[in-house]
N, C-alpha and C positions, 0 to 999 in steps of 0.2 A: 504494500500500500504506500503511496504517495501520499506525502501530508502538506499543506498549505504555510504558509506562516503565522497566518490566523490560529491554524489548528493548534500549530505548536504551542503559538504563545499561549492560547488556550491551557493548553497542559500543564505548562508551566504554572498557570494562574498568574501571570502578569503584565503589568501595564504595556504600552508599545512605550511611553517613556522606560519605564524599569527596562525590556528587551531592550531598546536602544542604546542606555547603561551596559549593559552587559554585554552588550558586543563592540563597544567602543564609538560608536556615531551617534550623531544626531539623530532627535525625534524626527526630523521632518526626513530625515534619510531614509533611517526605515518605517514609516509612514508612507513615505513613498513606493517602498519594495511591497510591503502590506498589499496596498493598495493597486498594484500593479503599472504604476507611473513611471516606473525603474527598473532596469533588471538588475537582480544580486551577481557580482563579481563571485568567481568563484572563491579566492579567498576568504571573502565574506560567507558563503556558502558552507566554506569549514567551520568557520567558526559557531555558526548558526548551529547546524549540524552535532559538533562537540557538544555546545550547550545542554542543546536540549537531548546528547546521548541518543540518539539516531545514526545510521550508515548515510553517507553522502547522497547514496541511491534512494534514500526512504523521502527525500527532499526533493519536492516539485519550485524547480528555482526558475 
C-alpha cells in the first residue's frame, strides 16, 4: 500500500506545522507537498519516509 502525506501525518497525529518541524522546512513547504502544489525531492522523500518508519516504496511522492 501507498500512503499519502496526509495519511502519514495522520498516523503520526501531527500538525503539518509539527511534520514540517521535523523534517527541517517550512510550513508552507510542506503544505505545499501536502497539498500537491510541489513535488517532494527525493531526499526529502527519505527523510519523510525515516520519520514516519515506512520503506521509500510505501510512499506515494
Amino acid at each position: 500500500m501507498k500512503y499519502s502525506l496526509k495519511e502519514l501525518r495522520a498516523r503520526l497525529c501531527l500538525t503539518q506545522a509539527e511534520m514540517a518541524e521535523n523534517l527541517g522546512v517550512s510550513t508552507q513547504t510542506y503544505n505545499s507537498w501536502e497539498n500537491d502544489f510541489s513535488k517532494v525531492k527525493m531526499k526529502d522523500a527519505l527523510k519523510i519516509a525515516k520519520l514516519c518508519g515506512i520503506s521509500i516504496d510505501e510512499f506515494k511522492f
